[in-house]
C-alpha positions as CSV (number, residue, x, y, z in Angstrom):
1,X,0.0,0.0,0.0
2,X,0.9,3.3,-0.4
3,X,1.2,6.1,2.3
4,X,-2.1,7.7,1.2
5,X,-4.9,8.3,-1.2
6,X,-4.1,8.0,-4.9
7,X,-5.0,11.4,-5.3
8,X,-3.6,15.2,-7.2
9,X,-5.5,17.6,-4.7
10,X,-8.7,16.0,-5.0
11,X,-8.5,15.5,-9.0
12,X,-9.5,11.6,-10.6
13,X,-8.0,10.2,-13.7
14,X,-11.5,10.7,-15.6
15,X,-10.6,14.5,-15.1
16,X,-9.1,16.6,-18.0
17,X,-5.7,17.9,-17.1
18,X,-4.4,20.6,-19.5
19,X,-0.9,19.7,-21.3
20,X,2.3,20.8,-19.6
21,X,4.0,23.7,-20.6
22,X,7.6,25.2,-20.1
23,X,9.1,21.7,-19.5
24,X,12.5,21.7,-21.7
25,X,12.1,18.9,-24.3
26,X,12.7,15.7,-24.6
27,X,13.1,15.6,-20.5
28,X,12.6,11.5,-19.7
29,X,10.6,11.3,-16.1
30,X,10.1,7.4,-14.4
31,X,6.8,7.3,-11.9
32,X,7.4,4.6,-9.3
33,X,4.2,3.9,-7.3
34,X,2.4,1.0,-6.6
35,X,-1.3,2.1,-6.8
36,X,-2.5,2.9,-10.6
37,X,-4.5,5.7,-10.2
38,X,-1.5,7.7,-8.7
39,X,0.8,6.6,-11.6
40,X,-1.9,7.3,-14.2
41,X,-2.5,11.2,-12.6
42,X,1.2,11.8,-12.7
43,X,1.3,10.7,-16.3
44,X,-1.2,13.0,-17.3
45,X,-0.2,15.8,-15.3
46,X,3.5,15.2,-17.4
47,X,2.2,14.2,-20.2
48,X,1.8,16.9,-23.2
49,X,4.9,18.8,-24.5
50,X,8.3,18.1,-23.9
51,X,8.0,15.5,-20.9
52,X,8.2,11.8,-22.1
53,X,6.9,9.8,-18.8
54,X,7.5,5.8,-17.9
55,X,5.8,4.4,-14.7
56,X,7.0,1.2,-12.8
57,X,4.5,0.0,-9.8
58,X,7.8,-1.0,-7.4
59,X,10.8,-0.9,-7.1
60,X,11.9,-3.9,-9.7
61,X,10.6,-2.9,-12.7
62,X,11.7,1.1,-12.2
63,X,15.2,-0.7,-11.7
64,X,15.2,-2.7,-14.7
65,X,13.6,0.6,-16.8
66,X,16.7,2.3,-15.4
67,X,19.2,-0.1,-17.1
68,X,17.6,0.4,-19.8
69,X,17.6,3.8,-20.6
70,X,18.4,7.1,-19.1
71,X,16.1,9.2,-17.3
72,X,16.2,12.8,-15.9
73,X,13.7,12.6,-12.6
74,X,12.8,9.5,-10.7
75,X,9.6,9.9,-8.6
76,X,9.2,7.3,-6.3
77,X,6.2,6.8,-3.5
78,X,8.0,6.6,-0.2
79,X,6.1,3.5,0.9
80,X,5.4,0.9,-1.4
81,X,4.0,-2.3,0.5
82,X,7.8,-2.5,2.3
83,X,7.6,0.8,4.6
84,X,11.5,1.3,3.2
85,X,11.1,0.2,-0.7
86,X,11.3,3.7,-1.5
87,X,13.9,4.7,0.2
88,X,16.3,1.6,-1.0
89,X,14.9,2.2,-4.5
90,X,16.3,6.2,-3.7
91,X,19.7,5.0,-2.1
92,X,20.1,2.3,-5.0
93,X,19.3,4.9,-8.0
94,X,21.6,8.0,-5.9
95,X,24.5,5.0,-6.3
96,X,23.9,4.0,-10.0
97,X,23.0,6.6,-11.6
98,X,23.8,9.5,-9.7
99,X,22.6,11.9,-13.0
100,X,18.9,11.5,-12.4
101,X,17.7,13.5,-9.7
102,X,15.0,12.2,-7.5
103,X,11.4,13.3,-6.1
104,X,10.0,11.8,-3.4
105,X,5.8,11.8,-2.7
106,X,4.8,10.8,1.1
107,X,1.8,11.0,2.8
108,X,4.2,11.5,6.2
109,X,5.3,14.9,6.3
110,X,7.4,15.1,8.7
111,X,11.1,16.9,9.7
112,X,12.5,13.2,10.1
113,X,10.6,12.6,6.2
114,X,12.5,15.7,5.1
115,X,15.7,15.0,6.9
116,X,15.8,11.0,5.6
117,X,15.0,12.5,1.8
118,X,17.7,14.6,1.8
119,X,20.3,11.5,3.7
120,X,18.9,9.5,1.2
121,X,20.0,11.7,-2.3
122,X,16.4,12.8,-3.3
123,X,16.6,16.5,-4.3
124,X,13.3,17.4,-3.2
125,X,9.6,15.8,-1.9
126,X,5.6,16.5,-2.1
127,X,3.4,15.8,0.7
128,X,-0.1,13.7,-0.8
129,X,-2.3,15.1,-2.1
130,X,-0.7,17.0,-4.0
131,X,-2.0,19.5,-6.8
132,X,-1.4,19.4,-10.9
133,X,0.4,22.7,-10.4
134,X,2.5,21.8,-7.3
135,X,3.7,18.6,-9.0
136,X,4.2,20.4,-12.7
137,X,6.7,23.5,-10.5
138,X,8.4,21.1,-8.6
139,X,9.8,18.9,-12.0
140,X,9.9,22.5,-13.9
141,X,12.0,23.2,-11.3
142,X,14.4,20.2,-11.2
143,X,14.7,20.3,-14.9
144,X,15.8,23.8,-14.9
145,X,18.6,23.1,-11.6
146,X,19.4,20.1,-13.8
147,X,20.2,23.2,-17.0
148,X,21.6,24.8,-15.1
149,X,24.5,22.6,-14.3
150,X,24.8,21.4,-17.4
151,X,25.2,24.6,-18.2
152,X,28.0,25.2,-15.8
153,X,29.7,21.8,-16.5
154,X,30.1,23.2,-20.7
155,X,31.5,26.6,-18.5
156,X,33.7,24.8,-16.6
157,X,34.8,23.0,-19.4
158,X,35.2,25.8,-21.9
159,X,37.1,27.7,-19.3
160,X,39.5,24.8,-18.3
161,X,39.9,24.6,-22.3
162,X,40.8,28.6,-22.3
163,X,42.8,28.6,-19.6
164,X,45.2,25.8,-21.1
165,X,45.0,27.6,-24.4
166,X,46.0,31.0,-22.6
167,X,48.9,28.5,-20.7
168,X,50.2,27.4,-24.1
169,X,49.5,31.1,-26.0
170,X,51.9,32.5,-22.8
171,X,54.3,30.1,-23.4
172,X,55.0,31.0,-27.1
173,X,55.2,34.1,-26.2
174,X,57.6,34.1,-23.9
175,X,59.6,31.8,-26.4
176,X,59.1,34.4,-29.1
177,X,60.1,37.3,-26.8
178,X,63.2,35.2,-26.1
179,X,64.1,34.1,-29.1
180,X,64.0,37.8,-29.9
181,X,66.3,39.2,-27.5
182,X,68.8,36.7,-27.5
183,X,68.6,37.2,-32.0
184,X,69.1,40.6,-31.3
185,X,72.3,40.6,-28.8
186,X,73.8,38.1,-31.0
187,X,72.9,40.9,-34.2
188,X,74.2,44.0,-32.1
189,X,77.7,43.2,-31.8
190,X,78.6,42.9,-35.9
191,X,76.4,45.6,-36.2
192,X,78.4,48.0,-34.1
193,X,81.5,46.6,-35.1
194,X,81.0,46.7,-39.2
195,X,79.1,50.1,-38.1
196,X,82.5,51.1,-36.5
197,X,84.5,50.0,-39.4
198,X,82.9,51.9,-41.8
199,X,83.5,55.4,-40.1
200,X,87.2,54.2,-39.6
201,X,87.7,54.3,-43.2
202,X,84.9,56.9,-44.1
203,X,87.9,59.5,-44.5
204,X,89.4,56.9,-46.8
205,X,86.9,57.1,-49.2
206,X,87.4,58.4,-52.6
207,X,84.9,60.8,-54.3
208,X,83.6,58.3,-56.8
209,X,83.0,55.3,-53.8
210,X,81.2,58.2,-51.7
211,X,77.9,57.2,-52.8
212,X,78.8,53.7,-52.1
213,X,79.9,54.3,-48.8
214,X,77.0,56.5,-48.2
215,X,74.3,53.7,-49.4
216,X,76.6,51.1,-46.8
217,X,76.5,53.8,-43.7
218,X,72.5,54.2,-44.3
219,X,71.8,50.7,-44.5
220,X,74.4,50.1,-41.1
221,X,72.1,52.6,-39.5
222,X,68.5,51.2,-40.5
223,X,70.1,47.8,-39.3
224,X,70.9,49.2,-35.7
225,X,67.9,51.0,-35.5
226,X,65.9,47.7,-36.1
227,X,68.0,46.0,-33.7
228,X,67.7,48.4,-30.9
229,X,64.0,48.3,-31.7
230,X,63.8,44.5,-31.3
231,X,66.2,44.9,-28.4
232,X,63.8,47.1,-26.6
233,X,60.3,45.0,-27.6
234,X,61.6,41.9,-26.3
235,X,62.3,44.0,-22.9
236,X,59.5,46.2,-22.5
237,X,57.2,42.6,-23.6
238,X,59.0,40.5,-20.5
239,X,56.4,40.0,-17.6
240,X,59.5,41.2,-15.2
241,X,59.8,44.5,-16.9
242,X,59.6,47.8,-14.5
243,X,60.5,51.6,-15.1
244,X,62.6,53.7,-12.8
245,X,60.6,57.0,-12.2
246,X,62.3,60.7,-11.3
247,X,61.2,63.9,-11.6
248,X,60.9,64.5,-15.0
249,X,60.4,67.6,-17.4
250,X,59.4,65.9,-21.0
251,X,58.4,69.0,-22.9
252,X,62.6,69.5,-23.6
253,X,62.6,66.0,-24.6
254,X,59.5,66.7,-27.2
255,X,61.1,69.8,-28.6
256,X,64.4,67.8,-28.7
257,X,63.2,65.1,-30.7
258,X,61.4,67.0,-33.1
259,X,64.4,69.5,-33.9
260,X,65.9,66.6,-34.8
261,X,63.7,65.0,-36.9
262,X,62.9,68.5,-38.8
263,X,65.2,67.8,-41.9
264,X,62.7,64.5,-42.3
265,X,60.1,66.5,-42.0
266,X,61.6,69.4,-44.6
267,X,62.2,66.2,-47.1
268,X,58.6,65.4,-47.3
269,X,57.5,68.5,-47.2
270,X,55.8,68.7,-43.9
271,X,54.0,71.6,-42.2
272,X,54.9,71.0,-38.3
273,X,53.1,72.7,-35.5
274,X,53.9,72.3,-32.0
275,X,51.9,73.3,-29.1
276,X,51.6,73.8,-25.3
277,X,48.8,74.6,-23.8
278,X,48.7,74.9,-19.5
279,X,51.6,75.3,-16.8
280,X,54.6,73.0,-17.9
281,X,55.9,71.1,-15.0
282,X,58.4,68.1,-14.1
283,X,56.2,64.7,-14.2
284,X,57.3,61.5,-12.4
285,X,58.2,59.6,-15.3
286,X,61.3,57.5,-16.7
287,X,62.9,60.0,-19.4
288,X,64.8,57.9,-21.5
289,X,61.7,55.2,-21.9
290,X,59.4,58.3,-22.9
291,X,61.5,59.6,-25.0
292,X,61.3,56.3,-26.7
293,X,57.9,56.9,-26.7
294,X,58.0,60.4,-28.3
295,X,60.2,58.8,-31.2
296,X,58.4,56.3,-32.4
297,X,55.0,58.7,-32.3
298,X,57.2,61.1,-34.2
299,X,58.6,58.6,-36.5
300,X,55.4,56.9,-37.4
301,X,53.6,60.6,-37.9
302,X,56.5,61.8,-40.3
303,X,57.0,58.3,-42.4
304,X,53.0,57.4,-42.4
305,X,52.4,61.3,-43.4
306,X,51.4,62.2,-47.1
307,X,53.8,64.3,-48.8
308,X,53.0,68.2,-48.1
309,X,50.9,66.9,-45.2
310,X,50.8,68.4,-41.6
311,X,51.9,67.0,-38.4
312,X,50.9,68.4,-34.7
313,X,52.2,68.1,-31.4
314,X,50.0,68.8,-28.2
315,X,51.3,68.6,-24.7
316,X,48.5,70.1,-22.7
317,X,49.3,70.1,-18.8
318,X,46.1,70.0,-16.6
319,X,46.0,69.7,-12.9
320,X,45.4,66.0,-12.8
321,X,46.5,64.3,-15.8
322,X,49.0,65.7,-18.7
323,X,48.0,65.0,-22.6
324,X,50.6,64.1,-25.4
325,X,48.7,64.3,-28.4
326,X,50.3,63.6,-32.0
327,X,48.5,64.1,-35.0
328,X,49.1,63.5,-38.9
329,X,47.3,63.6,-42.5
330,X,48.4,60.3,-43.8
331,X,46.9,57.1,-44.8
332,X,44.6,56.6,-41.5
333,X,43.8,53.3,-40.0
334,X,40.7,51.7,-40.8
335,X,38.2,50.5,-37.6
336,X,39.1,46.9,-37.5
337,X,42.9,47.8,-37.6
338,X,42.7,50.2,-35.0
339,X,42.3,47.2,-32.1
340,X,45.2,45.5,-33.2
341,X,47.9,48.0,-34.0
342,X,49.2,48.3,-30.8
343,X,50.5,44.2,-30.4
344,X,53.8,43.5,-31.9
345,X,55.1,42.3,-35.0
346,X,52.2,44.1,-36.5
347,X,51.7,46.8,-39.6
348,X,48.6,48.0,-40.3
349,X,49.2,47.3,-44.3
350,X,51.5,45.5,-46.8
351,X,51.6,48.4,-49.0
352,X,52.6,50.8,-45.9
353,X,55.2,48.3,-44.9
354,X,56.8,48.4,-48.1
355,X,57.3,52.2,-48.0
356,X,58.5,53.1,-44.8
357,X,59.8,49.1,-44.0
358,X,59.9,48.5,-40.3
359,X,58.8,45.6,-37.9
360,X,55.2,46.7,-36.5
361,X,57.0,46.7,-32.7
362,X,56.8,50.3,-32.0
363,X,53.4,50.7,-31.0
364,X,53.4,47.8,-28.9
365,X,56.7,49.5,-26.9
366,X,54.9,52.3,-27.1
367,X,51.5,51.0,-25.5
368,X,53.9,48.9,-22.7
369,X,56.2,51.7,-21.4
370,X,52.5,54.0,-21.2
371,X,50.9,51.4,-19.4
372,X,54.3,50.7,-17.2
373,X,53.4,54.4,-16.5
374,X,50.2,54.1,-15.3
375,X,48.9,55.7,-18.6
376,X,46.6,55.1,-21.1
377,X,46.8,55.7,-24.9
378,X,44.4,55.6,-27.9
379,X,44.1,55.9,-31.4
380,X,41.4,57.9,-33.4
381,X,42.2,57.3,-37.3
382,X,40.1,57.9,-40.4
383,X,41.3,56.1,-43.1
384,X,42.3,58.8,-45.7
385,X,42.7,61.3,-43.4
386,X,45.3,61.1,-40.9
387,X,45.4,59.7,-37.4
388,X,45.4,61.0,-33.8
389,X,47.4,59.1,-31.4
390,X,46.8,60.6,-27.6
391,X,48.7,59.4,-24.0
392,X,47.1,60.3,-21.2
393,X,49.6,60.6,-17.9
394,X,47.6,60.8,-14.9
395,X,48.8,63.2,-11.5
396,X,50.2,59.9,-8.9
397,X,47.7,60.5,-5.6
């Protein structure tokens, strides 16, 4: 017998029950009770969309219908004839198939029910008699917990999956940042040296090998310059990498730079405007890295520019934060390009590559030492007309 009236709130099996709704598809539920009526009620309260439903009358046959196929709920009568058949059914089902999550119906509602469902494995119960609607919540509810952590498991997953990736994607890099630096010591020293040994005979030269010499001395110098470049990526892109902040005036170091790139600028025919706006002061700031900084802006500005173009510098001092702003009329940067510009090895086109050669590391110095800095700096480009590059270097509190 079971532990009370086959009965949903007072409703019989010649009564209409509407179809279920909301029930995620395909669920599989097993009924296990030993009086007809009851398994019939919870068939039809199931039955409709999404919910396929099995009922057993005892234990045996919902075991051998759970060796034969999968289910998502098991809801067992507590008491069926033996006053503990449904709880050894529970325990059993919690230790074969521990995916199926289990509803218990008693007629006993009591705190040691409760307590012996939950000992037991079952992940929730309904006291008899029950309603249609209390029955239909309580396995909506299980199959959404049941989602749900499927849901998480595919998270988990995924992010174990990313997290290995990002393992392996960190390792490369530091082997390519290695692999760098150690290419580029070994590239220094014949550099310098042939470097050297070209201005030791420079004076030796005749008129007629000038050019020669000249063509040799330029290519010498692109060759260190790339170098030094590389030398300084594979630095500033070392997780150990720091700065070494002092009091710092960088408006000197901008003007510097740019007197000294002004015969670049004359060659392509640049219009050049330099600004200050606000009080100039001293920032806390490592002057040799920024300059670095400055250079490559400057650099990229001058060989990016069109011919007969303008460039602008900005350094605009405000109380809490100072403003470096470059700006140019060359090519631009298109949206898509703008996002990647500033990781290394990178160039924002072929044909740009081929004019003003270079690796595509400067931005990505550039972005590291501003960051190292506690700055920030951003790109506004329209492709066509010219870009604005702008590092923001915040007052330290």
């Amino acid at each position: 017998m079971s532990d009370a009236p086959a009965s949903l709130n007072g409703l019989s099996a010649a009564e209409g029950i509407k179809p279920v709704a909301g029930i995620t598809k395909s669920a599989r539920v097993l009924v296990v009770d030993d009086e007809d009526q009851m398994r019939g009620l919870c068939r039809r309260a199931l039955a409709g969309e999404g919910v396929v439903v099995e009922t057993a009358s005892g234990p045996e046959e919902a075991l051998a219908l759970l060796r034969l196929a999968a289910f998502d709920i098991l809801i067992t009568d507590m008491q069926m004839g033996d006053s503990r058949a449904g709880v050894s059914l529970t325990e059993e089902a919690r230790s074969r198939w521990p995916e199926t999550d289990i509803l218990i119906i008693t007629g006993q509602p009591t705190l040691e029910t409760a307590i012996s469902t939950l000992k037991t494995g079952a992940a929730d119960y309904l006291v008899k008699p029950f309603s249609v609607s209390q029955l239909r919540t309580v396995v909506k509810r299980l199959l959404r917990m049941r989602r749900l952590r499927r849901e998480l498991e595919r998270e988990k997953v995924l992010y174990r999956k990313l997290a290995d990736d990002y393992e392996v994607l960190q390792k490369v890099e530091r082997l390519k940042s290695g692999l760098i630096g150690r290419v580029s010591h070994e590239l220094l020293t014949p550099v310098t040296v042939a470097f050297m040994a070209a201005e030791a005979v420079k004076d030796k030269i005749s008129p007629s090998g000038l050019p020669v010499y000249l063509k040799l001395e330029g290519a010498l110098k692109r060759m260190q310059v790339t170098v030094e470049d590389l030398l300084l990526f594979s630095r500033t892109q070392d997780a150990g990498f720091k700065i070494v902040k002092s009091s710092a005036d960088l408006w000197p170091v901008l003007e510097g730079l740019l007197a000294g790139y002004r015969p670049l600028c004359e060659e392509r025919g640049l219009k050049v405007e330099i600004k200050l706006e606000g009080e100039k002061r001293s920032l806390l700031a490592d002057a040799e890295l920024m300059k670095a900084v400055f250079s490559q802006l400057l650099l990229n500005a001058i060989r990016f520019n069109r011919k007969g173009g303008s460039l602008g510098v900005l350094a605009r001092y405000e109380p809490e934060q100072t403003l470096f702003v470059f700006s140019d009329t060359g090519e631009g940067i298109a949206p898509l390009e703008q996002n990647l510009i500033f990781g290394g090895l990178y160039q924002v086109a072929d044909y740009l590559t081929r004019k003003v050669g270079g690796l595509g590391v400067g931005l990505a110095i550039v972005r590291r030492i501003v960051e190292a800095h506690g700055g920030k700096i951003s790109v506004k480009s329209v492709p066509g007309e010219g870009s604005v590059f702008t590092i923001i270097l915040s007052k330290p509190r």
